[in-house]
DRENDRENKE-87749 format. One line per 8 residues: number of its first residue (from 1); their letters; for each residue y, z, x of C-alpha. Coordinates in steps of 0.001 Angstrom, whole numbers, always signed. Example, Ala and Ser with C-alpha at 12.3 -4.5 7.8 and 13.67 -1.06 7.14 Angstrom:
residues 2
1 = AS = -4500/+7800/+12300 | -1060/+7140/+13670
***
This chain:
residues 89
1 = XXXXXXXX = +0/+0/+0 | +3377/-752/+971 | +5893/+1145/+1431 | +9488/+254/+956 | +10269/+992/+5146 | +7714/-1751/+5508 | +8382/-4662/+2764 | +7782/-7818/+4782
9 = XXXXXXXX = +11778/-8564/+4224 | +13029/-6073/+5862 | +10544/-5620/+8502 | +11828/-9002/+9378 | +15531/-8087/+9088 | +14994/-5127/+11535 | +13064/-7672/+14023 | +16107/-9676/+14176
17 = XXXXXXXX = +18318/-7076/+14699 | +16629/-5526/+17341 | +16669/-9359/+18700 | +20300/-9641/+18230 | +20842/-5465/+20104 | +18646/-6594/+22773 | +20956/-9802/+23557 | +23675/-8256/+23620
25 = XXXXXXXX = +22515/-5811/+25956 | +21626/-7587/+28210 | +24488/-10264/+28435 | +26418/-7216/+29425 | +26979/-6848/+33501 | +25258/-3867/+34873 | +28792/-1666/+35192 | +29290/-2249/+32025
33 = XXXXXXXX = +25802/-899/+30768 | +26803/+2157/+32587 | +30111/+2573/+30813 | +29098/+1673/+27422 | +26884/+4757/+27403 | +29309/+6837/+28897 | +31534/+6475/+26114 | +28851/+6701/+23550
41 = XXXXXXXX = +28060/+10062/+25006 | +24406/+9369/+25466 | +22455/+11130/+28099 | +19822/+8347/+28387 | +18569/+9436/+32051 | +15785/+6920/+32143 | +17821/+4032/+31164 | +20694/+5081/+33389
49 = XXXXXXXX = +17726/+5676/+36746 | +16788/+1771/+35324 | +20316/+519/+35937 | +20698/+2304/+39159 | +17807/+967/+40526 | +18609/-2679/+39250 | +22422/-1855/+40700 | +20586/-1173/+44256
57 = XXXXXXXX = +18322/-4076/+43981 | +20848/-6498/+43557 | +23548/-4877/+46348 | +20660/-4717/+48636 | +20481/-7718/+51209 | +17084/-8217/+53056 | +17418/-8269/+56358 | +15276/-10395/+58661
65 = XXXXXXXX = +14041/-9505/+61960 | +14391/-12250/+64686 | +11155/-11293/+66679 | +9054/-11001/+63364 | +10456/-14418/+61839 | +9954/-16062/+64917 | +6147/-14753/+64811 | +5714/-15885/+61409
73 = XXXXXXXX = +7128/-19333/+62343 | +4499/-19387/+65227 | +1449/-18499/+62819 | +2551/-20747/+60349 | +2996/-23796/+62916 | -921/-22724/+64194 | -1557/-22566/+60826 | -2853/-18608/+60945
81 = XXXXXXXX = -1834/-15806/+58796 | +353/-12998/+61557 | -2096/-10970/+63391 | -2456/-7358/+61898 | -3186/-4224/+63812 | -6159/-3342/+64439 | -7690/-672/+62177 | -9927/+1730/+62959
89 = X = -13345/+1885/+61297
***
């Protein structure tokens, strides 16, 4: 039996909602996540340890190492994976 939470209508109506919410969202810039639930007053630790980490993701640059790309370029031109240490049995 149905209930009226879950007529077919507006389970559909909350589906695109939530679609709509979600879009939003996300079209918004990192910072702005931030501040949006600042001023809604929101703890929301686990979303706000998500954006951090997504923040220091993308401000992160990977650094290569000359000796170890030079290394890889030497395997890959021998056509061998990088030798790995030895590990002890």
């Amino acid at each position: 039996m149905t209930t009226r939470k879950n007529f077919e209508s507006r389970v559909a109506a909350r589906k695109e909602q939530a679609v709509e919410r979600q879009e939003y969202w996300s079209g918004k810039s990192l910072e702005d996540q931030i501040s949006a639930l600042d001023t809604r007053g929101v703890t929301a630790t686990k979303q706000r340890a998500k954006i951090a980490r997504a923040i220091v993701k993308r401000d992160t640059k990977v650094v290569e190492v000359p000796e170890v790309s030079a290394q890889r370029k030497e395997a890959k031109e021998r056509g061998k994976q990088p030798r790995q240490k030895n590990r002890h049995k």
